[in-house]
N, C-alpha and C positions, 0 to 999 in steps of 0.2 A: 504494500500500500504506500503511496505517496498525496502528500497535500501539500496545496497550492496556497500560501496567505499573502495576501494584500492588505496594506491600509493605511495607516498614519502612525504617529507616535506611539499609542497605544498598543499597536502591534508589532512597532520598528523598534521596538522595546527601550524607548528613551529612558533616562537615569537607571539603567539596568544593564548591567551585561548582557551578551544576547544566548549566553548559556541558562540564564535564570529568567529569560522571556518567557509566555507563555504558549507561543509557539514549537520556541526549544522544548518547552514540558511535557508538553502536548507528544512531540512525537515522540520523545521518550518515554513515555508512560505507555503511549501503545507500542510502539518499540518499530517503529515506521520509519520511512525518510521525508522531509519536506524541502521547499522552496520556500524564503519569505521576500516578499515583492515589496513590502513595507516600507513607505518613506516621511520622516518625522515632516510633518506641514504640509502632506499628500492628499490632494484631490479626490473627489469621486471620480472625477472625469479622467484623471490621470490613472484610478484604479481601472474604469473600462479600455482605457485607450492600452494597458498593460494586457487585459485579459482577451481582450476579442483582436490586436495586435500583433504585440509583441513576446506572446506566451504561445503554446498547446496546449488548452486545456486538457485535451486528452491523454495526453502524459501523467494525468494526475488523475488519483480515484476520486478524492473529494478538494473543496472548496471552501476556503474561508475567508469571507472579505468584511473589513473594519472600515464603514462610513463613514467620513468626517463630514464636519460643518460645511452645508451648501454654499458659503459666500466662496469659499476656495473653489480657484479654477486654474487654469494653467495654458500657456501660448503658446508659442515656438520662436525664435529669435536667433538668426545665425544659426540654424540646424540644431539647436537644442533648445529639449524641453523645460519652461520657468514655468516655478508655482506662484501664486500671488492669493494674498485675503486680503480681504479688510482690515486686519490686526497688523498685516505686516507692511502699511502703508499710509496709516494715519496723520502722518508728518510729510507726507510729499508731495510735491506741486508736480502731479503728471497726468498721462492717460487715464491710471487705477485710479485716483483721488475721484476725478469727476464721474468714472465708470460707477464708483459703490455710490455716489453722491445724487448722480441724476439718472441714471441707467437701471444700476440692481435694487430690484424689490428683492421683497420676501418670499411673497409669488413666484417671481422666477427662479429662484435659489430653491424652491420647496418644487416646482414644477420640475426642474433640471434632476433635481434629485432623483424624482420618480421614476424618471425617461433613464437614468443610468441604470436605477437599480433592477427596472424591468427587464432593459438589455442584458443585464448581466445575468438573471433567473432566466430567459430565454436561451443566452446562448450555453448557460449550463444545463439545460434541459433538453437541448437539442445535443447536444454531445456529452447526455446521460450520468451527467460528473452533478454528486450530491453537493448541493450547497447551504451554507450556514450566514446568512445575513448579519453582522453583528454593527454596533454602534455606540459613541461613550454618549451618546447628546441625551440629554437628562429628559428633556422632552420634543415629540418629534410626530408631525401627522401623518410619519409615513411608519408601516411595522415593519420591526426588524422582529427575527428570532431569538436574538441575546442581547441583553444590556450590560455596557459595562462600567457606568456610571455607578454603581455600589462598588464597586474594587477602586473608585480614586482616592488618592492619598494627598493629597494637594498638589492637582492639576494632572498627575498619572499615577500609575500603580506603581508601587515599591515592590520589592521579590514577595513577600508576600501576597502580596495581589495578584501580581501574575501565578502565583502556584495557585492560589485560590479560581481565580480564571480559565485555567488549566483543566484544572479539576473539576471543576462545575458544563463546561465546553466538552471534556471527556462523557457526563454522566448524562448531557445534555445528548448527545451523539446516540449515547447505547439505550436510552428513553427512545428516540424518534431510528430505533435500526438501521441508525447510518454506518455503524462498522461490520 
């Protein structure tokens, strides 16, 4: 068995070794191999643009992708891919300032969302690969399968959180006969 995780900090295992991630745990614990796609201030758009891209999914039995906050989004510039949110440009006189200013609602950060995450339950379902929706946003009108907003520790999970995450995503798994 092999897994496939994507997502942002929570999964790119900030302030954490990435031995004591919950990704790490995870395949340890079932005794598997994985891939983690994880990148700390990582898009939804950048996890689709990963998954229906620049991966096979079918190289992989199951799927776990970690949604982050709608306002992030990401370009390309000079043949590479840039992240951008709203947090990480509040001080600058550019394109982004007036994009989150007059351009991005909430609406559209909630609607974008949707249209990612369908894509992404589509193309796992079309190429048979189980998938597990997870997300830290404390509140959110779209449902995921896992929250992982009880495991923060001020702003991410500390090793214990991730082993707790781990473990609850394993039981989580063998409830819904995904292994």
């Amino acid at each position: 068995m092999k897994i496939y995780f994507d997502g942002n900090s929570w999964s790119g295992h900030k302030n954490v070794a990435e031995d004591k991630s919950y990704p790490h745990l995870m395949a340890k614990d079932l005794g598997v191999d994985y891939d983690n796609f994880s990148l700390c201030g990582g898009s939804n758009q950048r996890m689709a643009r990963n998954l229906l891209i620049e991966h096979d999914i079918t190289q992989y039995d199951l799927a776990i992708l970690d949604f982050s906050s709608p306002q992030r989004h990401e370009f390309i510039k000079d043949g590479k891919w840039k992240g951008v949110s709203s947090w990480h440009i509040k001080h600058t006189k550019d394109f982004w300032t007036d994009w989150y200013k007059y351009a991005y609602t909430e609406e559209y950060g909630i609607t974008m969302m949707k249209m990612w995450k369908k894509t992404i339950e589509q193309h796992c379902q079309l190429h048979k690969v189980p998938l597990v929706c997870t997300t830290y946003l404390k509140e959110s009108p779209i449902e995921f399968d896992f929250y992982l907003q009880k495991y923060n520790y001020d702003g991410h999970p500390n090793e214990d959180g991730h082993r707790r995450i781990a473990t609850d995503l394993v039981a989580l798994l063998r409830q819904k006969n995904m292994l």
